[in-house]
Backbone as CSV, one residue per row, in Angstrom:
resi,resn,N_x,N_y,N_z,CA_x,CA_y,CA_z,C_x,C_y,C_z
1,UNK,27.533,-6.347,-5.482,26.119,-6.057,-5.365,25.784,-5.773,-3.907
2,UNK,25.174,-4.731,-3.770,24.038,-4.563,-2.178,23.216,-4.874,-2.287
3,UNK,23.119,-5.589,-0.536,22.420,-6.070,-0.302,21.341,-5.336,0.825
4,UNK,19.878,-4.603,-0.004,19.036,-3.758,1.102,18.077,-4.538,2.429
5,UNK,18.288,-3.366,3.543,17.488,-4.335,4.404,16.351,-3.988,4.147
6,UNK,15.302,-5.402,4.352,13.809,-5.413,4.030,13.610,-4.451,5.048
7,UNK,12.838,-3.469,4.687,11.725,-2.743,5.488,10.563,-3.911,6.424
8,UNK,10.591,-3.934,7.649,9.250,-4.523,8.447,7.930,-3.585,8.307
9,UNK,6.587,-4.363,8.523,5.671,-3.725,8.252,5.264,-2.535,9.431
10,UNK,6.129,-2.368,10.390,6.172,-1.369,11.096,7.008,-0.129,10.420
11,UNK,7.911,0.095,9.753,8.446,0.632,8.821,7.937,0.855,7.690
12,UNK,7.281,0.306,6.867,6.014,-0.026,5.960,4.858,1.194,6.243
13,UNK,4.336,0.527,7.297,3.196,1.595,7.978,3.687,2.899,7.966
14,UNK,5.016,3.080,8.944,5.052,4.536,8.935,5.366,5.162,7.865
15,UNK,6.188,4.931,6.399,6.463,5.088,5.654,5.426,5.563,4.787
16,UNK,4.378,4.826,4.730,3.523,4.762,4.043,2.436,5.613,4.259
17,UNK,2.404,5.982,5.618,1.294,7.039,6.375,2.031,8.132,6.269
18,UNK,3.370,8.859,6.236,4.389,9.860,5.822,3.852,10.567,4.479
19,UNK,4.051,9.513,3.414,4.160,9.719,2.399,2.786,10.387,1.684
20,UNK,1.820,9.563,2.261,0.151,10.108,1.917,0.059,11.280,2.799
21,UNK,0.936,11.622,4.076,0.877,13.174,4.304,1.208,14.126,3.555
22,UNK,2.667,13.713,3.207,3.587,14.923,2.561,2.940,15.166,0.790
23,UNK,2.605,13.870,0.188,2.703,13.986,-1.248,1.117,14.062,-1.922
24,UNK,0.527,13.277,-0.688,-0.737,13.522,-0.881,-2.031,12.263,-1.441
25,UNK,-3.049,12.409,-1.304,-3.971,11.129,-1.273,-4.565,11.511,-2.067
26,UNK,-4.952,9.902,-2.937,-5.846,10.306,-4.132,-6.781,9.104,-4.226
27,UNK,-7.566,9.506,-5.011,-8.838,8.387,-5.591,-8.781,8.119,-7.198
28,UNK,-9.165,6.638,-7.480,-9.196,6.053,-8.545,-7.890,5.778,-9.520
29,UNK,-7.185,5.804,-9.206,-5.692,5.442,-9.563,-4.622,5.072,-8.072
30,UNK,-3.089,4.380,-8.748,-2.581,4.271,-7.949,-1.945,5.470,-7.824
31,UNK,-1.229,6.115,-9.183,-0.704,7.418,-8.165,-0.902,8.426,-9.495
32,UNK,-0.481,10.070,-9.239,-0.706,10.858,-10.169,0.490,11.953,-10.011
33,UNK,1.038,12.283,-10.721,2.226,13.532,-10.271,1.810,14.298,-11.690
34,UNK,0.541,14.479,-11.819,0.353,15.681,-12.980,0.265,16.884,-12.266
35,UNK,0.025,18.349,-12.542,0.312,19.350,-11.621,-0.995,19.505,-11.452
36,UNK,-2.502,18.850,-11.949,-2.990,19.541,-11.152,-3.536,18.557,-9.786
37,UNK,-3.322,17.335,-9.554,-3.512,16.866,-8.352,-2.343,15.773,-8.354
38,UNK,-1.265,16.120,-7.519,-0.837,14.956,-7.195,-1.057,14.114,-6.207
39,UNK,-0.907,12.999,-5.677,-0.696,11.653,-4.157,-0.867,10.264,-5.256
40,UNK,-0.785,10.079,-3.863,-0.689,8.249,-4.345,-1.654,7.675,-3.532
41,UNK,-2.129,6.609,-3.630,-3.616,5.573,-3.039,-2.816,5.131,-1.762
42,UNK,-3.526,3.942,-1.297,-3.114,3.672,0.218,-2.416,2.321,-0.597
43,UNK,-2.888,1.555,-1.645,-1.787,0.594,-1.619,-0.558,1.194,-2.644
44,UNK,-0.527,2.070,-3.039,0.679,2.487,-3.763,1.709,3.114,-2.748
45,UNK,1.021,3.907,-1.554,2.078,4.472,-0.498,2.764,3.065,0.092
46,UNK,2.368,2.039,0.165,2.695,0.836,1.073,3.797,0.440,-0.150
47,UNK,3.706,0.534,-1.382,4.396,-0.147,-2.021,5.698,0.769,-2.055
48,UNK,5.571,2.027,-2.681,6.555,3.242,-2.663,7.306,2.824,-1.216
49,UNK,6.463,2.793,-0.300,7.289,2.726,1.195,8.205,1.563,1.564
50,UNK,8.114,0.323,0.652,8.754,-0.505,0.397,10.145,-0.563,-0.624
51,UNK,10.427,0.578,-1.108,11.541,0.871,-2.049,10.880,0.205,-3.382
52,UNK,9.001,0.052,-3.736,8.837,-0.701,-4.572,8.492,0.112,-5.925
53,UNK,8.087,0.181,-6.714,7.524,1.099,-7.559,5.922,0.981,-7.431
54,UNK,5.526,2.439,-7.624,4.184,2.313,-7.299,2.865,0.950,-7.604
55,UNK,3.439,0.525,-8.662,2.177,-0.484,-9.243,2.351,-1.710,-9.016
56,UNK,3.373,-1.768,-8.114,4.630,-3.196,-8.209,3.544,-3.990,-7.349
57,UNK,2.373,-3.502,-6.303,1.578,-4.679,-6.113,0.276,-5.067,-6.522
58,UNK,0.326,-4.722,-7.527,-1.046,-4.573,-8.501,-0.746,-5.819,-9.327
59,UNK,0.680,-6.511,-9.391,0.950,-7.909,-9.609,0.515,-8.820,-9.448
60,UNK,0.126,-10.171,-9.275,-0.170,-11.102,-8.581,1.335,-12.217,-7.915
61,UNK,2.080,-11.381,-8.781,3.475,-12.277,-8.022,4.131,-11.280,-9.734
62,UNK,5.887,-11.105,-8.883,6.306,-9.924,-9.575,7.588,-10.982,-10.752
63,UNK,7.636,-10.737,-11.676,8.115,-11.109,-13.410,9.848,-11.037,-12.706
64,UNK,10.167,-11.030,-11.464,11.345,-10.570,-11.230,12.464,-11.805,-10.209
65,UNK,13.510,-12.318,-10.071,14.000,-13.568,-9.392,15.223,-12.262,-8.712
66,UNK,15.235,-11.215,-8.605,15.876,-10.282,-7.279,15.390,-11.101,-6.284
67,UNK,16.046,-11.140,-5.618,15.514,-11.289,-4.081,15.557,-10.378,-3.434
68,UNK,15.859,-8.909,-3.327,15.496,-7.647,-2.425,14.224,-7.454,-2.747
69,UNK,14.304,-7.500,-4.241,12.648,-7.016,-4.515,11.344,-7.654,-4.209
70,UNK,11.792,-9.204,-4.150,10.818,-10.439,-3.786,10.556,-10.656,-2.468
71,UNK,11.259,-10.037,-1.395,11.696,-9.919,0.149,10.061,-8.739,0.117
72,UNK,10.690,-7.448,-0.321,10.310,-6.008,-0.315,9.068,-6.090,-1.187
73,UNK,8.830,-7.753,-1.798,7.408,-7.564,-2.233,6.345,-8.401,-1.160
74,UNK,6.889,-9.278,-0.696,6.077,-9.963,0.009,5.808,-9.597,1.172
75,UNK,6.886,-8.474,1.994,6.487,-8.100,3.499,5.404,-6.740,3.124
76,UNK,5.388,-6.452,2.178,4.121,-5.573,1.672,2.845,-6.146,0.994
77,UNK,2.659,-7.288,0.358,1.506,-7.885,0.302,1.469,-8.509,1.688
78,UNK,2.113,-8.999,2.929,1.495,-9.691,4.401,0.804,-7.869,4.828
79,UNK,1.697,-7.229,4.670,0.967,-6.123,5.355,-0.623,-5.169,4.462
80,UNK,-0.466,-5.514,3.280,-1.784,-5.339,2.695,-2.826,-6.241,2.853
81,UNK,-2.152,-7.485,3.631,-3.238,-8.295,3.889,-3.578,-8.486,4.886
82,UNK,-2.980,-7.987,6.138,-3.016,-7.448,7.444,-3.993,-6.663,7.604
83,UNK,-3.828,-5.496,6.551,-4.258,-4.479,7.038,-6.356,-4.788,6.546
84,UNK,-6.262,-5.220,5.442,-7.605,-5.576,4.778,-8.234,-6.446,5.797
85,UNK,-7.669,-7.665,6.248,-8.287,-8.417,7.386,-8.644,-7.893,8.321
86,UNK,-7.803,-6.642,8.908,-8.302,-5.912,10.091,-9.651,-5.298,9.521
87,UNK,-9.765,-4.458,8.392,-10.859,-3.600,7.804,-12.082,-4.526,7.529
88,UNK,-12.017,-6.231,7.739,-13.133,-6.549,7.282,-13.439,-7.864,6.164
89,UNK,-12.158,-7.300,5.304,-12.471,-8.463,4.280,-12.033,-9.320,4.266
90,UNK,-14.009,-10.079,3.660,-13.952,-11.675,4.199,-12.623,-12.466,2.912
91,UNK,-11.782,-13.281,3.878,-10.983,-14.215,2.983,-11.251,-15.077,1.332
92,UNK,-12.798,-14.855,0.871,-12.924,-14.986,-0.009,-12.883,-14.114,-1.341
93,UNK,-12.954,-12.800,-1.070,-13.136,-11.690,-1.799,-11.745,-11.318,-2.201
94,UNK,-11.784,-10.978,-3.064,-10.871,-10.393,-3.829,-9.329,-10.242,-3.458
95,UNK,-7.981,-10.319,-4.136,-6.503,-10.158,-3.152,-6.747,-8.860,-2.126
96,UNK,-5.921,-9.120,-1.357,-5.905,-7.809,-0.295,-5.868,-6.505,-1.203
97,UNK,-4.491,-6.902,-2.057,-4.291,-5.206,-2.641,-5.298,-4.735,-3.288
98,UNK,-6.376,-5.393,-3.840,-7.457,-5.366,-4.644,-8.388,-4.883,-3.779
99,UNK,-8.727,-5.495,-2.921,-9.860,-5.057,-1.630,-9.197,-3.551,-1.519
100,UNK,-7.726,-3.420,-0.641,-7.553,-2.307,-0.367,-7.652,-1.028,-1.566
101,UNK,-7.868,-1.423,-2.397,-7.634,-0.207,-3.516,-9.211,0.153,-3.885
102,UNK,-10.122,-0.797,-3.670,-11.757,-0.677,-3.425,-11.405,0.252,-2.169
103,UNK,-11.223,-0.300,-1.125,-11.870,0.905,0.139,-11.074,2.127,-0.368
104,UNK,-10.178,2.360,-0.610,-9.287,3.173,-0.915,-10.316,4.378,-1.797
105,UNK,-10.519,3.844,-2.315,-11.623,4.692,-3.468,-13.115,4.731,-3.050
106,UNK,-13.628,3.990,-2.119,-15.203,4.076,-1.726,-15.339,5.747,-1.162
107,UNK,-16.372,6.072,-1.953,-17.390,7.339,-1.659,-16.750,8.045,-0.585
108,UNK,-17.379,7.337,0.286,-17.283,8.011,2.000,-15.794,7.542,2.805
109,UNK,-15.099,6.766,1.818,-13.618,6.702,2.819,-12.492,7.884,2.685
110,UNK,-12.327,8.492,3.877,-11.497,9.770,3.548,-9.961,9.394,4.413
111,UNK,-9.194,10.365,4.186,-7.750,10.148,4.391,-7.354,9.775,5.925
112,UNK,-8.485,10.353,6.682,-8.429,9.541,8.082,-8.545,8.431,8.551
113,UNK,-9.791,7.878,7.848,-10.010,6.219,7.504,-8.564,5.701,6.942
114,UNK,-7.668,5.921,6.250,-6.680,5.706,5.195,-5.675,5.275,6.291
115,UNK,-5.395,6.434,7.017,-4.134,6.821,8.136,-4.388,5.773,9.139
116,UNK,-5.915,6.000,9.527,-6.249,4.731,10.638,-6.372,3.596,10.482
117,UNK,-6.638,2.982,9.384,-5.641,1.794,8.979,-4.166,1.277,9.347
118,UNK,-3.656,2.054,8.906,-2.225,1.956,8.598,-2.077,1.800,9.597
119,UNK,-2.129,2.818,10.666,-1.699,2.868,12.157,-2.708,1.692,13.227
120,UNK,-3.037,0.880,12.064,-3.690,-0.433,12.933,-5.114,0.135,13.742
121,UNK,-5.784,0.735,13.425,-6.521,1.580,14.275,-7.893,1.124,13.735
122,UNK,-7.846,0.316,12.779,-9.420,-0.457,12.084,-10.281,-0.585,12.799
123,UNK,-11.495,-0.045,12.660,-13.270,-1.012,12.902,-13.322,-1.572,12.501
């Protein structure tokens, strides 16, 4: 068996800000590859960027005793919860990935807001 190295959330980030370039950003789902709009949300790129499957943090803790995957799930929920704390939300509200998939989808948040996250760049 191999053994993968965990991605850090610096690896994470860039991965994840790559991926919403190349494949593309979307609203109200985590991801879509129908032809007529494909991308993926900001917490599905973080997860994809983790070697995870897109929905894998829409979990509350994953049905799985891997330990690559349990490694590669948790340094992506610290960094979804990184990143939400920087954006604002108060510690009572909702899991990070949950918060993040709200801003992710609010009205007026566009793919720059998205990127500037990632790249730690929060108001």
């Amino acid at each position: 068996m191999t053994t993968l190295t965990t991605p850090g959330k610096a690896e994470l980030r860039a991965g994840a800000a790559d991926m919403l370039k190349t494949v593309g950003w979307i609203k109200g789902k985590y991801y879509s590859d129908s032809g007529k709009k494909t991308g993926v949300c900001l917490v599905a790129a973080i997860s994809l960027a983790a070697g995870l499957p897109a929905t894998a943090l829409a979990s509350l803790k994953p049905g799985t005793k891997d330990a690559d995957y349990l490694a590669r799930w948790d340094v992506a929920q610290d960094l979804c919860n990184e990143i939400a704390t920087a954006l604002g939300r108060p510690p009572h509200e909702m899991t990070p990935t949950r918060w993040l998939s709200y801003f992710n989808d609010k009205p007026l948040t566009t793919l720059g807001d998205v990127l500037a996250a990632l790249e730690g760049q929060a108001a």
